[in-house]
Structures are given as C-alpha cells and as structure tokens.
N, C-alpha and C positions, 0 to 999 in steps of 0.2 A: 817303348821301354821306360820312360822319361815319365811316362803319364800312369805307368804302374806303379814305379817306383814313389812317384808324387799321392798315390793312392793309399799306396801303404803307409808311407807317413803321416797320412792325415790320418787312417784306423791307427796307427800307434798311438797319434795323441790325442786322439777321442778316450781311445780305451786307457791311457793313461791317466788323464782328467779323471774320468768317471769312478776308478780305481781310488783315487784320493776323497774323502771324506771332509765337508766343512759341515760347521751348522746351520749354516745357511741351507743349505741343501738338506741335509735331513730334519731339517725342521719345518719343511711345507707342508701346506696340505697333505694328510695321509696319503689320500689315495694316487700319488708319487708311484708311492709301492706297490700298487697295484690292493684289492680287495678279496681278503676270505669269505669262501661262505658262512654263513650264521642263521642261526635259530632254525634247525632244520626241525621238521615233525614230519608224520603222515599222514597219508587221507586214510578215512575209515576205512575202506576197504581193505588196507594194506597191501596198493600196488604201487603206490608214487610218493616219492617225497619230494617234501615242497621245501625249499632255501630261499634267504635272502642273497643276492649275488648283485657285485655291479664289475662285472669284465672289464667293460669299456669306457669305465671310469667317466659316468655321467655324476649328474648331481647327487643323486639319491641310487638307493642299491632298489633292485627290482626282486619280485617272486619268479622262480625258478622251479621249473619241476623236474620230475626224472623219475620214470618209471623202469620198473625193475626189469623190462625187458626191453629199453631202450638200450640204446648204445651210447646216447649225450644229454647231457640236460636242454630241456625247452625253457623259454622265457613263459610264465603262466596269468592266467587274468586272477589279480588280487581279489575278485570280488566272492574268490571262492573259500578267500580263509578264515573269514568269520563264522561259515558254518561246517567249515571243516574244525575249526577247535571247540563249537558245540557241542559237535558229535566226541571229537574225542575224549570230552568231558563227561559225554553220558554215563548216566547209571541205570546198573542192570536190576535185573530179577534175580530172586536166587536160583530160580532155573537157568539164567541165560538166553532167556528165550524173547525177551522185551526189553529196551532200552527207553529212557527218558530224557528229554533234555532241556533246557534250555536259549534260545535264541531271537534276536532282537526285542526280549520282553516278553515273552509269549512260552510257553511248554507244548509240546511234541510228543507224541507215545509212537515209538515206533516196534512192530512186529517183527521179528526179524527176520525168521523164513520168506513171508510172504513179503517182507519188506513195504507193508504197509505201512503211513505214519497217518495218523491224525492229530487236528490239528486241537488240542487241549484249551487254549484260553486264546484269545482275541480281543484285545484290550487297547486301550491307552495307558494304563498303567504298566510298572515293571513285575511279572513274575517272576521267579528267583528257585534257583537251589531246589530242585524238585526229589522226592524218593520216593517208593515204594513203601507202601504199609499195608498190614492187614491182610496176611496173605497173598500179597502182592497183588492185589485187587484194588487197592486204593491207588492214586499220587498224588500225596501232598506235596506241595507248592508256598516258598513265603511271599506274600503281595500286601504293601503297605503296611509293613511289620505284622500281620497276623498270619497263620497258617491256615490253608484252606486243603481239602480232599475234594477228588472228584473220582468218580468210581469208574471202571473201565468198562461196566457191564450193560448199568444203565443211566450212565451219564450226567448221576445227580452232582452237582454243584455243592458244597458243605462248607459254611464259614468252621471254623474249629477251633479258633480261638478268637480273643475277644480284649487286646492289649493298646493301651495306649497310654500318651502324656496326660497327667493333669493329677486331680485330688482322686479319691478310691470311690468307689459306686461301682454299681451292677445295674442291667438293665437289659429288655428284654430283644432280643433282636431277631429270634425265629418263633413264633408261634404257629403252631401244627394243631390241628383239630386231631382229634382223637377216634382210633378207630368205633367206637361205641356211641350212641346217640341216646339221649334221655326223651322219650316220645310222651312225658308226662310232663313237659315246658311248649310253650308253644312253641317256640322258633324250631324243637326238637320235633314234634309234629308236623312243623311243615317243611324241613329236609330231610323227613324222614317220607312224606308223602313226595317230595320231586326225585328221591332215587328211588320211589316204584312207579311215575308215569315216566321218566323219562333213561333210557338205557345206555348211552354215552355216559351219562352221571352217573350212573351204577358202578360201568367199567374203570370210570377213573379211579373212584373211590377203592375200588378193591387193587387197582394196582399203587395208589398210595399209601393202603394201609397194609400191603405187601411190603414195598420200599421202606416203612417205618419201620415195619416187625424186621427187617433185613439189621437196617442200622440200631435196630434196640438190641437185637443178639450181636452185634458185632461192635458196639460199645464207645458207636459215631456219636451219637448224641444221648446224653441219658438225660436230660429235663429240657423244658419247653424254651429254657433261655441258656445264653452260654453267658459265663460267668464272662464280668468287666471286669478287667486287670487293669490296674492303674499303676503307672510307671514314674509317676510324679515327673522332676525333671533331670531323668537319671536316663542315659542312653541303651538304647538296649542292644545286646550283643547274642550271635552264638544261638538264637530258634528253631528249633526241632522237634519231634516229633516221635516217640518210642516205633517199633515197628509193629507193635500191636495194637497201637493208637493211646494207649493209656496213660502216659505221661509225656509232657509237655516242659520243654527245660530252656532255662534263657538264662543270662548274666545282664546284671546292671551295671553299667558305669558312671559313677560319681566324677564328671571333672571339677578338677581342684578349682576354686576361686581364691583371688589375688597376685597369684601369679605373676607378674613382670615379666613380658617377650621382649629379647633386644631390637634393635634397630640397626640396620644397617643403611647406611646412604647410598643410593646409589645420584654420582656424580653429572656422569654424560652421559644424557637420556634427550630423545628428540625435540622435545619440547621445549629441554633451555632451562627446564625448571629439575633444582634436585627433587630426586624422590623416596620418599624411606617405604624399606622391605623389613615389612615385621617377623622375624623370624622365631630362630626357638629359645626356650627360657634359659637357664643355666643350672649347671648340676645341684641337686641339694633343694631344688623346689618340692614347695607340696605336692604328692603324687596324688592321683584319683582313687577312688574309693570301691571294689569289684564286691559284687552280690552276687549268688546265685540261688537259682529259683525252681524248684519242682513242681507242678500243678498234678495231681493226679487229678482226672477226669471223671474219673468211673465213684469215687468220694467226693468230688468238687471240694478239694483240697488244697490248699498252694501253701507251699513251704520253704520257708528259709532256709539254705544246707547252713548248718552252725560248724563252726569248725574247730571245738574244742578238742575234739576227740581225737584231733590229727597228733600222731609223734612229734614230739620235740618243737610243738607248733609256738611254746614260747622259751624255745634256748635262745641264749644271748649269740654273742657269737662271740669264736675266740680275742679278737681284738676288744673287747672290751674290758678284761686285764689292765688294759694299758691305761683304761683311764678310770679308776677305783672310784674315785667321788664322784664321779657321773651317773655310776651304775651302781653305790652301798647303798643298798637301803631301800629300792625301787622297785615295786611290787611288779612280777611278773604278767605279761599282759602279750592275750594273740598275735603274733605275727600277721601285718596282712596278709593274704591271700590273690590269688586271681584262679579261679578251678575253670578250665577248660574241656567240650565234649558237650556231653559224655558219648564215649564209642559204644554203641551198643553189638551186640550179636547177632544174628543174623534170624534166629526166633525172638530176640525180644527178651529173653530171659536172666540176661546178664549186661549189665551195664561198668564199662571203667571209665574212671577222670582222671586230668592231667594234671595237676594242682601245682602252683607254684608261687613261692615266697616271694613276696614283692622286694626284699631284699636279695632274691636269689640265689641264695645258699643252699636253699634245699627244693628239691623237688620231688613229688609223692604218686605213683599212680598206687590207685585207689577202686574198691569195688564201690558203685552207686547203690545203695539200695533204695531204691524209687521210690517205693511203699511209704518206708518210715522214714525218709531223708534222712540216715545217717551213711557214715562213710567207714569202710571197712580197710583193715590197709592191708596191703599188695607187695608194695617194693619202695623204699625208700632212698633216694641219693643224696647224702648231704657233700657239700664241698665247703669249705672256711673261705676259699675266694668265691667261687663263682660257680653255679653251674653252666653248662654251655658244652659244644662239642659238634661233629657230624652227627645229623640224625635226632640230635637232641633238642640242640635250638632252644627256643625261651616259646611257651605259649602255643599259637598258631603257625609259629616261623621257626620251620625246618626242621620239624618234631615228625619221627615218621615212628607211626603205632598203629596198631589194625587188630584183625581178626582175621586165624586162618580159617576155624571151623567154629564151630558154638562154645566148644571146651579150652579154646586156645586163643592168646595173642602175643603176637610180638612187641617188641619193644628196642628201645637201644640204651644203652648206659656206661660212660665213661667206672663203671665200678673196677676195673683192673688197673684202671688209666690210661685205657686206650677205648676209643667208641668202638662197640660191639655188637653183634644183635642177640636178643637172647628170647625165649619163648617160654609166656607163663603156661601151665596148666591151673584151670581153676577148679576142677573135681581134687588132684591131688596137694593142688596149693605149694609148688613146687617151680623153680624157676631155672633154664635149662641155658647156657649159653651155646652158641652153634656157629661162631668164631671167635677165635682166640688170637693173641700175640701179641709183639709190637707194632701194631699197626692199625689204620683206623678201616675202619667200613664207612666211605666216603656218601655213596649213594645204596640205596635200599629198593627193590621190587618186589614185591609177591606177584606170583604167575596168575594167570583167572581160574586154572585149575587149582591152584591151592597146592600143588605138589611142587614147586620151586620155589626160592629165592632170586633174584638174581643181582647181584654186588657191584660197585664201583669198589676197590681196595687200593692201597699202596704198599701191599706183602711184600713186593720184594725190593722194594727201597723207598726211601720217604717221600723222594719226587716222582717217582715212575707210578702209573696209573694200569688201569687192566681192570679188564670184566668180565665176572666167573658168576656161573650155575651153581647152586647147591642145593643138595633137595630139602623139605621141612624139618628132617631129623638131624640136619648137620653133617650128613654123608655126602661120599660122588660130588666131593667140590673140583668143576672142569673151567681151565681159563678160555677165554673162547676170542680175545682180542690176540692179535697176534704179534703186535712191537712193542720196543722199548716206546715210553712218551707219554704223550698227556692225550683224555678220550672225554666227550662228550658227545655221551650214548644216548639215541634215541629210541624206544622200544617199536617198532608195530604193532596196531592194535591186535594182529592175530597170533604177536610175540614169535613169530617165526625168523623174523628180520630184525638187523639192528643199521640203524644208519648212525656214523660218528663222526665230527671235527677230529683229525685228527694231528697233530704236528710235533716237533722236534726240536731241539734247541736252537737251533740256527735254520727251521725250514718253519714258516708259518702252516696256518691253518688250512688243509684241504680234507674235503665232505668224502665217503666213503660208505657205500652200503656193503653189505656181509648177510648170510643166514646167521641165526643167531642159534648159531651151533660151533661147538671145536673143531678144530681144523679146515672152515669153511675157508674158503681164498675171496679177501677181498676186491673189491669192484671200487674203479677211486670213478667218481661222478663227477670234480673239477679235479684240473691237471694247470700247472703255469699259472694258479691267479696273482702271481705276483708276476708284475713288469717288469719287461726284460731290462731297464735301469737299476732296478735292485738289485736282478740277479747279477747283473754285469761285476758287482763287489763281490768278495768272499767272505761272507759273513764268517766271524770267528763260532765255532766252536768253547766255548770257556769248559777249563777244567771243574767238572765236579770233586770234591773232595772233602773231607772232613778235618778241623782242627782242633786240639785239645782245648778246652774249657779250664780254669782254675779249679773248680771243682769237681775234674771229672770225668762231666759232661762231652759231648763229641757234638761239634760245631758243625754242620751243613754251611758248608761253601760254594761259590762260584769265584774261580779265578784267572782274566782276562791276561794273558803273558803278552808282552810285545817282542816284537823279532829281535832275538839276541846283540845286532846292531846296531838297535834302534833304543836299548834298554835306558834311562835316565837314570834309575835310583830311586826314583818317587814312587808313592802309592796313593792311588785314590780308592775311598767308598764311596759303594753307592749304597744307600740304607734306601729299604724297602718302607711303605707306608703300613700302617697298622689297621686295628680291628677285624686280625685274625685272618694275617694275607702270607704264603710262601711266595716263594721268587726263586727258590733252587731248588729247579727242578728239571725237566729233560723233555718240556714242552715250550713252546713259542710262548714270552709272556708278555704279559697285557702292559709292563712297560717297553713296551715294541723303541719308543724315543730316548727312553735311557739306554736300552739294549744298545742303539746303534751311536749313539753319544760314548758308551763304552767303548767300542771298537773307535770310535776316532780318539780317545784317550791313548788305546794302547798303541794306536799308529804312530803317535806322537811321541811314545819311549818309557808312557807310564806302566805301571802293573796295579789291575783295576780287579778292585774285589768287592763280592758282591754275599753275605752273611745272611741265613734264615737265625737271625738271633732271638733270646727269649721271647717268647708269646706270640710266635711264630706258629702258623697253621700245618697240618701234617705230622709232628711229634707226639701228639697224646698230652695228656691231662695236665704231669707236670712242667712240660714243656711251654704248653697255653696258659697257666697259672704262673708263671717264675717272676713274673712283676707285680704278682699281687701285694697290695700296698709301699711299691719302691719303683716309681718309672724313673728310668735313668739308674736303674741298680743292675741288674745280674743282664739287662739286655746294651746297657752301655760296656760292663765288663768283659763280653761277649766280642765286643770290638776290641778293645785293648790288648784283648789277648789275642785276636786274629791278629795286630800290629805287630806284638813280638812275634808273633807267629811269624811274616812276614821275614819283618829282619832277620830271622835265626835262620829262615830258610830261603827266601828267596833274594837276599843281596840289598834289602831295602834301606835304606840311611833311615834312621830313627827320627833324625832331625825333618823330614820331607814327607811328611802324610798329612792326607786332606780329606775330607768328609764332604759328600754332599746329599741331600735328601730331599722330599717333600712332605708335608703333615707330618706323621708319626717320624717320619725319619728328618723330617726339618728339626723335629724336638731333639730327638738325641743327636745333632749335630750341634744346636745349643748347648746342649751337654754336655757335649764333650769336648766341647770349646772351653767353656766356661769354669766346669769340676776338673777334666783331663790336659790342660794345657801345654802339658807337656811330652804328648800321647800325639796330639792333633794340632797340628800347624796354620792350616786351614780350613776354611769350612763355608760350605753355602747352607744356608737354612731357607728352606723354599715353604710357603704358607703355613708356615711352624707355629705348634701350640707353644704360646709361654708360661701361661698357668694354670692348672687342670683346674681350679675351682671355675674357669668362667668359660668350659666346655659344656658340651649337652650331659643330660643324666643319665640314658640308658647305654653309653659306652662307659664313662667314667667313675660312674657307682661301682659298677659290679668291682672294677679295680683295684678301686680308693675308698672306696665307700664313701661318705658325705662328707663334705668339708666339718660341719658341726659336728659330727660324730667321731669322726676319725681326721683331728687337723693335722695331728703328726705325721700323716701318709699323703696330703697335701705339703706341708711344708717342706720334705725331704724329694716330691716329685715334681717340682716346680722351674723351674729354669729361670725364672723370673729371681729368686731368693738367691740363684747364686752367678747373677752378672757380672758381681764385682772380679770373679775370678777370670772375668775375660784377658787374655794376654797378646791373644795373636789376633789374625786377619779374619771376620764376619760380614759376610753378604749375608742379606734375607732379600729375600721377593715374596712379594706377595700380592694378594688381586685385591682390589676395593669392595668390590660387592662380592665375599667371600660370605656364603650362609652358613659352611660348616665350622671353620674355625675362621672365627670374625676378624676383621682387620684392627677392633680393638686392640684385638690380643698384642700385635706390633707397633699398636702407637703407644700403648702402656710401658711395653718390654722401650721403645727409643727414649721417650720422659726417663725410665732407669738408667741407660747407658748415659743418658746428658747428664744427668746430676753427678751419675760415678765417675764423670769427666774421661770419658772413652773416647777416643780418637779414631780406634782402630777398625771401623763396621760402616757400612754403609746400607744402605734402605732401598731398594727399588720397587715400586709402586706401579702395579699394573689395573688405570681407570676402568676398565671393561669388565674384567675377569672376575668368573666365580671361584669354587676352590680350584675345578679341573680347568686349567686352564684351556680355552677352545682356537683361539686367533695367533694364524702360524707366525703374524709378527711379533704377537708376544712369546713365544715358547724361542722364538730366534733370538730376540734381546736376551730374553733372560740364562739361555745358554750360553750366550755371546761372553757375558757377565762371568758366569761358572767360569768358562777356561779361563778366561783373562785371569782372573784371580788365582785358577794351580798355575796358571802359565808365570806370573810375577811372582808367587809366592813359594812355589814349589820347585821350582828349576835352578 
C-alpha cells in the first residue's frame, strides 16, 4: 500500500512539473515537441504520397510514404523523389496522350498508354524546361541558353536558335546541301554520277531531302544559317518558343553597376579570423534595366517590344504632389517596365504578357502581337501603393495566369479589393469574374480537363481556410475540406485525391488524404506526432475576436486570458513580423515559440494579446495597403486601440502593458515606445528595423517608395527620428551576422540613444545568429531577458 501510495506521488509530481511552463524548457530544440509532417506530394501514378516525417526524433526528418490502400505510412528510399517531382513537373500534349520532361539534365518523352519513355538527350550539359511544338510533334528544349527541337518521328536534332554574350554578328552554323544538283559544275557532275553508281547514296539523299522539305513546310528552318543573336553583356531571361515554332521570345537584364553591397562581419568563425558576408544593397539603389525581345523566324526578324503604347506608362504617381519643385517642369518619360511570358494558347494563335512597373503601381496584362511587336491592352490594375496580393504576386512570384481553352484565360486581380479570379474572353473582349466578396482566393488550380477550378479561400472568416470546386462558368461552387483550420492542399496528379496538413489552434500539423470530392470522410495518415511531453500541457486555446479600430475598422485578435486567480492586471503583445504575414487565425502557427511563451505568460497572471494589425495578410487590398507611406501609423494605432480596448474591457491597468516582437514587430515596438509612451510601459524589440532607408528595396520601395523620391514617408517611418521620445524600459536583441535586417541598424539606433543620454534600454547581442534565430541557447537567453523585463517592469 506504502509503495502505491509512494507511486502516485511521484506521478503527482512528475505531472505537475511538466504541467508548469519555463523557458527553458520551451525553448529546446524543437523537436521536444515532437515533429509534423511536411511537404507532402504524390507519385505519378496517384497511389502514394510521400511526407517528410521524423517520429522518432532523429537528427534530420526522413521520406515517408503511404499509399491510399495502406493503413500506415512506411519509411521510403529518398532516392525516388527526384524523379518523382520530374514527372510531376511534366508537360503534356494537347491530346494528353504524351508527357515531357526533364531530369538530371537530360529530357524524357514519355507515351503514355504504352508507358514507353525515351530517352531524348544524353549529354554532359543541362537540358532545361522542355514543350511541345508544332503540332506536338516537336520538343523543344533550352541548353546552354539556346532552344533546340528534336522531332519525335524521326529523331532529327535542330539547333533553333542562335543566342549568346558578346558584340552582334551572324554566322553560319548549319549548312544543308540542297535538294537539286547543278550537273553543269564539275563537282555537280561527279555527285551526281556517285548517286547513280552507288544506291545507299541515293536512299539517303531522298530521305534527307524528304526531312528538309518536312522542316521547310513546317517552318523549322527557313535559311541555310540561323541568325546570331547577340546579348552583349545583358542576362538573358524567360526563352521560349511559340507553339507553332514562329516566334521566339526572351527578356534582357541590365544589372545596375556601382551599386554598394553591405557588409556584415561575421565574428566567431573556426578559423580565429573575422569574416565579412557581403550581402544585399540598400533601398533606393539603382535598379536593373529589362528588355524584351521577339525574333520572328519565318521574316528573320528580331524586335524590340517599345513600350510607348502602354496606358498611363508615363503617370507620376499620386505622391508626387507632395513635392511640386521636383516634379514642375519635368518632361514626362516611360516608366520602366519588366514584361514577363508571354502565355501563349494552346494553337499558337494568341499570345498574353504580364507587364509590370518597376515601381509597381501598376500592372498590365496585354495581348502580344508577335508579328508586329506591338502590345494590345487587356486589363489594367493600377494601385497608388502597390500592387501585390494572392495569386498576383510581382513577376514570376506567385502570379497564377493560364489558359482554359484557345479563346479564354484566367487571371487574378485585387480590382474589388479583394484577390479574385476572373476569366478574359478574347473573341468578345470581355472580362468575367467567377468569385466574388470579402474574401481572398488564396490558392488557384485549373483541372486537366479544363472544366474546374479548384480554390484555396477564407469565405467564411479571415483565418479559417477551405477547399472548393467550381466549374469554369463560376457555377456548382462545392466545399470539399471538411473543418474549421488552416489546409495545405496537395492535388493528385489524376486530381481524384487530395492529401493536406492540416491543424488547429492549439493542435499542430497532421497529414491527411481524402477523395477530392464533398463529403468524402477523411483518412488521417500521422496520428500523435507530437510527444507525449507536449501533450502532457494543455495548450491554451486563445479567444478569437474582433476589436474596434479608430476608424472603423474591425481588428482581428488573439486573446490569451489567464485563470481568473491567477489574473495580475498586466497586458502583453506579441506583434507578429511583417512582409505580408497573419497570425490570427485557427491554424497551428509558424510562431509555434511565441505561441507557447504566450501560454506561460498567461500562466503567470498576464492577459496576452496577439493583433493581425494593418498590412496584415488575409484582409484584401485595403487592408494590405494601410501603411502605405506611414510605417508606424494606422498599424501602430491598431495597437493603441486594442490597449484601450483591453482596459475598457478586460480589467487591464493602463499604467502596465508591454510589447514584444521580432523584425516587423521589433519595429513597431520601437514605436511605440518611443511615439506612444504613454500606451506602452515596456517593450522588447527583437532584430528590429530602425530605419527604413538602410533596409532592402523590393520590400520597402513598394511601401515608402525611395528615400530620394519620397523622404517625407521615410522620415515619419523611422524609429530612429523619434528616440528622443523614449520614456520607459527597452530591450533589443539582436544576432550579429543578421543578412536581413543588418546589425547596423542597432549600433546606429544605441550611438542615438548614447548621445540622447538614455539610461533606460539595454542591448543583447547574439555572436552566432542570423535573423532567424537557430541555437536553442540563444532563443533561451533571449526570452529569459523578455520575462525578466514584464516581470520587473510590469508587476
């Protein structure tokens, strides 16, 4: 009885221990907590999908498989996912009947029925990005920047273009005898006398003068040389090929010269000796210079697209008001460009680009006409801050555009203020949307038959996720995921299945196959990846909720309550990082260390809140724009008012709130130190920007636009200009070898604080660390740091 009872007290205070929260403890190594699966896909075939998994909490996560008629996942040999994501990369025929692909350098044609492949090229060099052309009789292929065809029937080889670095010249690189023989030259005489004694010689001849007249009517080669493209010393980008073989299209890139890269030191490095990490320039540098190029083939033509013709290709933009003598008087002049594409159709007959302003305010899709390089216009989106959005993206990055059929493409455009999909017709020149609301269309699929969509959204509330069917006309929209939470959907290649991550606020990431159909009942494929140490806690739940805005507006919240016992009166933030990130929402989130830092906040008696404040991801257009030219404006008042918010309603002392953040939200913890002092009692600023002018340019242009151009959107978004208003208690941390936002930035901002004779802040310096910090002894200090500071300052 003695040794039972001796039993149970020891499970008392095991589980009691464990029950309690330090940082120390949630600050180890992750995998503590045991390991989700991640990056799932499928095998071609669409019977297995393959996971990264590590159960058993080795060093590194292993490949995992699970086939749809297993009952558990297997551990898998890696060496099969290299040509498992060739295949899945493949490009088809427009029948469907042939796929292409590329893998380890080499192209693949494979049959599909028969499931034959052959093997296309055999090289030491890389082949690249292969498609269909010409009836689908060709696959051209790019290698060593030109495009080459090789015919599927009888196996000719065809250099096809003719592109390189250096000054301009032409030159001859295929020479072809000619079907016809002149028997009035000698040499014409005497092979015209060896293909009548000898009959091999005969037969070749008529089957190469077969193969010629092939590629003379189908418009492979129209003269004895192909034209030498000279690229001088401009990069080439974006090589392709029409699908009729007729035009040929690439972009140049101009990189800027004189530029200045920073320097970062890095300190404790193996050798004893420092080392400098030359990294990226700073905003407001000269940017590169983008051309694009037409070659018609069939004229041996090559054309510069001019881009006079584009709408509003030379408006100012509205901020230049602001500053009247910079801009009276200054003769209107092109906007750069950069035109990406062009998508063609699927006969060849219709071409669109993606065109967009290198200051980013506007963006153009546009009909190609190949012929005469001029550019016809489609669909305009301007924005005064920025374009950007789901689906839209800048360029190459995360712009989803296609074709459903010859006469039709989609497209996506923040035009309502919220990203949507919409579908042009180009017979009637008419543009159709095919969703609508407050809400965004997160992810985009066209089916292979062309009679679906199929959608990631957040319809029915900002954080919550879901994935619906709809057919091309906008009809028969079905949701086909079945919880509340966050989904990352993988399709099957024969779209039948979907496999998804899927998790919950307080329940991490577990993998899940389904038919990908409604009301199918999912199949969960990991069950428990989290250790039973994690689970032994009760991870809080946080209230979702919304708080009034000054203007409005309805605030997206998270708000951590502690046990009515336990309650102090204080309030802590935790401000999320930026470039277009949410954090309330009703899925496990990627700050997994703040999430459970939060819960030992509230253990401790605080009330921890957690804001998707302006230019916040998931709201739509104005939402994402609200700090255009004012960082530290409408997304720091955002906080201010979740403060009162607080005291009015949850009992908070006004006098006892604290801020804490990293990057984007290190900044507006300077901010609201600094401007709000009387808001914000404490604060930790974790690898915090202090002044936007010596951040990178393609986050903080689209913003602030350029220091030169627009200083008054620097000067008002700087943290650094208003130190002096420091009153209360300032932690920073920060890593030494930081590429993102430099560790300048906080020896500049401490030189400010010493001169303004500031007492009250202090500096922690982490030697190793980049921005994310990786070494669980630093993430343990540095939180160590955090409490001590609400702990002294807030209590």
């Amino acid at each position: 009885m003695r040794k039972i009872l001796l039993l149970l007290s020891l499970a008392y205070v095991y589980a009691g221990y464990s029950q309690t929260l330090t940082v120390d403890h949630i600050m180890r190594d992750p995998k503590w907590m045991g390991t989700s699966p991640s990056n799932a896909f499928w095998s071609h075939d669409s019977k297995t999908v393959y996971f990264n998994w590590n159960p058993q909490q080795q060093v590194s996560d292993s490949l995992y498989a699970f086939a749809i008629t297993a009952t558990a996942p297997e551990k898998a040999n890696s060496n099969i996912l290299e040509r498992n994501n060739a295949l899945n990369n493949a490009v088809y025929n427009s029948a469907g009947t042939q796929m292409v692909y590329g893998f380890r350098g080499d192209i693949y044609w494979t049959e599909i029925k028969t499931n034959k492949t052959t093997r296309v090229t055999q090289t030491e060099e890389q082949e690249f990005n292969p498609s269909f052309i010409l009836n689908d009789e060709w696959i051209a292929f790019n290698k060593s920047g030109n495009l080459f065809g090789w015919h599927t029937k009888s196996g000719v080889l065809m250099q096809l273009t003719n592109i390189g670095s250096g000054g301009s010249s032409t030159g001859a690189n295929f020479n072809r005898s000619s079907g016809s023989i002149n028997t009035q030259t000698q040499d014409g005489w005497l092979q015209q006398q060896q293909l009548d004694l000898f009959e091999v010689l005969k037969e070749r001849k008529e089957k190469r003068d077969l193969r010629n007249e092939y590629l003379r009517k189908n418009r492979i080669v129209y003269n004895d040389t192909i034209k030498r493209i000279a690229t001088g010393d401009k990069m080439m980008q974006g090589l392709q090929i029409s699908p009729d073989a007729r035009f040929v299209t690439y972009r140049l890139y101009q990189v800027p010269s004189g530029n200045k890269s920073t320097i970062v030191p890095d300190y404790v490095t193996e050798s004893g000796y420092t080392t400098d990490l030359n990294t990226r320039t700073k905003v407001g540098n000269a940017l590169g210079k983008f051309e694009f190029y037409v070659w018609d083939r069939q004229r041996d033509t090559l054309m510069l697209i001019k881009t006079d013709a584009i709408p509003g290709i030379q408006d100012l933009p509205d901020y230049a008001k602001d500053y009247p003598k910079k801009y009276e008087g200054k003769k209107p002049t092109n906007r750069p460009v950069a035109i990406y594409g062009p998508y063609w159709n699927a006969s060849g007959t219709f071409a669109i680009v993606d065109i967009r302003s290198q200051d980013n305010k506007d963006r153009w899709i546009m009909q190609l006409d190949a012929a005469s390089g001029k550019l016809v216009p489609i669909d305009r989106q301007r924005d005064e801050a920025w374009i950007a959005g789901p689906g839209i993206g800048g360029g190459n990055f995360g712009t989803r555009i296609g074709w459903v059929n010859n006469d039709q493409f989609y497209f996506q455009s923040e035009a309502t203020g919220y990203s949507h999909l919409y579908i042009y017709d180009t017979k009637t020149q008419s543009k159709k949307a095919l969703s609508s609301g407050n809400y965004e269309v997160q992810e985009l699929r066209l089916s292979k038959n062309k009679q679906f969509f199929y959608l990631l959204t957040n319809e029915t509330h900002p954080g919550k996720q879901n994935w619906y069917r709809i057919k091309i006309d906008g009809t028969g929209k079905e949701r086909i995921t079945p919880w509340e939470g966050g989904y990352e959907v993988s399709m099957s290649p024969d779209e039948k299945w979907i496999a998804y991550r899927y998790s919950y606020i307080n329940k991490p990431w577990e993998l899940y196959v389904q038919e990908n159909a409604p009301g199918k009942k999912p199949i969960q494929v990991t069950n428990l990846s989290m250790s039973d140490e994690f689970k032994k806690y009760n991870w809080k739940e946080p209230k979702v909720t919304t708080i009034p805005a000054r203007d409005g507006q309805s605030i997206y919240a998270r708000i951590y309550e502690p046990a009515p016992e336990k309650k102090n009166g204080a309030a802590v933030f935790f401000v999320h990082g930026a470039g277009y990130l949410q954090n309330v929402h009703y899925w496990w989130s990627s700050y997994f260390r703040e999430y459970m830092f939060n819960n030992l906040l509230a253990d401790k008696g605080y009330t921890v809140i957690d804001i998707d404040y302006r230019a916040s991801s998931g709201y739509g257009r104005d939402w994402r724009t609200g700090i255009y030219r004012h960082m530290g404006g409408k997304d720091l008042t955002d906080h201010v008012d979740a403060a009162e918010y607080l005291v009015k309603n949850y009992g908070i002392d006004k006098n006892r709130i604290g801020l804490y953040g990293g990057s984007y939200g290190g900044f507006i913890t300077l901010m609201g130190l600094f401007t709000t002092p009387d808001v914000f009692k404490a604060g930790a600023a974790l690898r915090p920007v202090t002044d936007w002018a010596h951040y990178n340019h393609g986050y903080t242009a689209n913003i602030l636009n350029e220091p030169v151009q627009d200083s008054i959107a620097y000067a008002k978004s700087s943290p650094i200009n208003f130190a002096s208003g420091l009153k209360n208690h300032l932690l920073i941390c920060h890593g030494m070898v930081d590429v993102n936002v430099h560790f300048q930035d906080v020896v500049r901002l401490s030189q400010k604080l010493i001169e303004l004779k500031k007492d009250n802040w202090e500096l922690a310096v982490y030697p190793m660390e980049d921005h994310g910090f990786v070494e669980p002894s630093s993430w343990t200090d540095e939180y160590k740091r955090i409490l001590k500071l609400f702990e002294e300052r807030l209590k």
